[in-house]
C-alpha positions as CSV (number, residue, x, y, z in Angstrom):
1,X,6.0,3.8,-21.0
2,X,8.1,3.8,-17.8
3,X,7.6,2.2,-14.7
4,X,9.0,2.8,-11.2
5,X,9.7,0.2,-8.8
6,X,9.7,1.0,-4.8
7,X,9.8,-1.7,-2.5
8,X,7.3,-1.1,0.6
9,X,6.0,-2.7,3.3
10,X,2.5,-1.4,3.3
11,X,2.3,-2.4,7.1
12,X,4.4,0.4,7.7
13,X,3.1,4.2,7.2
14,X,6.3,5.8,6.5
15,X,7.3,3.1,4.2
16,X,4.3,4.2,2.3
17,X,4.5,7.8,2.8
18,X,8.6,6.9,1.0
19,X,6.6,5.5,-1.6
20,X,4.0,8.0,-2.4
21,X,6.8,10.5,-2.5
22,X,9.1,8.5,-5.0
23,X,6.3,8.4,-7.5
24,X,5.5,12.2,-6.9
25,X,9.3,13.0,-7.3
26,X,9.4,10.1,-10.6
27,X,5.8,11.3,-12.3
28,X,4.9,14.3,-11.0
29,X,1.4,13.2,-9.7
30,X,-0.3,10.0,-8.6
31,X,-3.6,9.3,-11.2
32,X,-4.3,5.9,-9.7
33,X,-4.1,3.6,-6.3
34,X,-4.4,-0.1,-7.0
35,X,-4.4,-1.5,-3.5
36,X,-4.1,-5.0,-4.0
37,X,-0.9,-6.3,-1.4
38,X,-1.0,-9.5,0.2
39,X,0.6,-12.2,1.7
40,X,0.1,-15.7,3.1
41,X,0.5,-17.9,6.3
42,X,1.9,-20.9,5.6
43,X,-0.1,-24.0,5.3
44,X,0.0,-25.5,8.3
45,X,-2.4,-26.9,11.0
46,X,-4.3,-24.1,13.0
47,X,-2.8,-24.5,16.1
48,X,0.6,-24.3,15.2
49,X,0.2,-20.6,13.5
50,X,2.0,-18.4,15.8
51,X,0.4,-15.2,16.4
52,X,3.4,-13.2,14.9
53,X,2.5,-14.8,11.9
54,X,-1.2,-14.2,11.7
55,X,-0.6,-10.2,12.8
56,X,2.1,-10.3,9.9
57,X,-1.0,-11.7,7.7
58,X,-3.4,-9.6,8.6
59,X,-1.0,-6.0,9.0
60,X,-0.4,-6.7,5.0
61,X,-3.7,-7.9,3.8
62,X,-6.1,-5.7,6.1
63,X,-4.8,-2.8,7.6
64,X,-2.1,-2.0,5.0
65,X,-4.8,-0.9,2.8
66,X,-5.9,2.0,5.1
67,X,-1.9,4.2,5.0
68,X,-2.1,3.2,1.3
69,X,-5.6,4.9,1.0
70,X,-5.1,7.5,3.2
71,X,-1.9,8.6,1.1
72,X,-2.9,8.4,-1.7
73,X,-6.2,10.7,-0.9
74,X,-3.8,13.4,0.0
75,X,-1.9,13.5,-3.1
76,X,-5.6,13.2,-5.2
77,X,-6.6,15.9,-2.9
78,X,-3.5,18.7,-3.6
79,X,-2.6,18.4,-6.8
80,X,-3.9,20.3,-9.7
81,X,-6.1,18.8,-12.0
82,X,-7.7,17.1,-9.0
83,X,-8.5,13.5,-8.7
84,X,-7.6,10.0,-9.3
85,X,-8.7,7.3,-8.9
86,X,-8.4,4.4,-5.8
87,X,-9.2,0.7,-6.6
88,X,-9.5,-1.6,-3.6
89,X,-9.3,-5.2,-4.6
């Protein structure tokens, strides 16, 4: 089995674009999407959150799941067979 590690922060598109095209370039193809990144605020009170903190969160855990998608789709999409599969969790 081999594995391929890319560092990414999903929050960014091109990051994610970098990463799609590692594993293209390492395996050929991408056969499977597990979007599952996340990250935290720390556990403080609510009113001391700073806003920078809670975009951070919610960048990561929300809206990094769309460029990760979104990529992935287009390499399901063009490459021959077809298909894949993207699990959302």
């Amino acid at each position: 089995m081999r594995a391929l590690a890319v560092p990414a922060d999903v929050s960014d598109p091109q990051a994610v674009k970098n990463l799609f095209a590692r594993t293209k370039e390492a395996f050929g193809r991408v056969d499977v999407l597990f979007n599952n990144a996340g990250t935290n605020a720390p556990g403080i009170l609510f009113e001391d959150l700073s806003y920078e903190k809670w975009k951070s969160v919610v960048d990561v855990n929300l809206t990094g799941a769309f460029p990760c998608a979104q990529e992935a789709y287009r390499h399901l999409e063009s490459q021959e067979p077809r298909g894949g599969r993207n699990i959302n969790s």
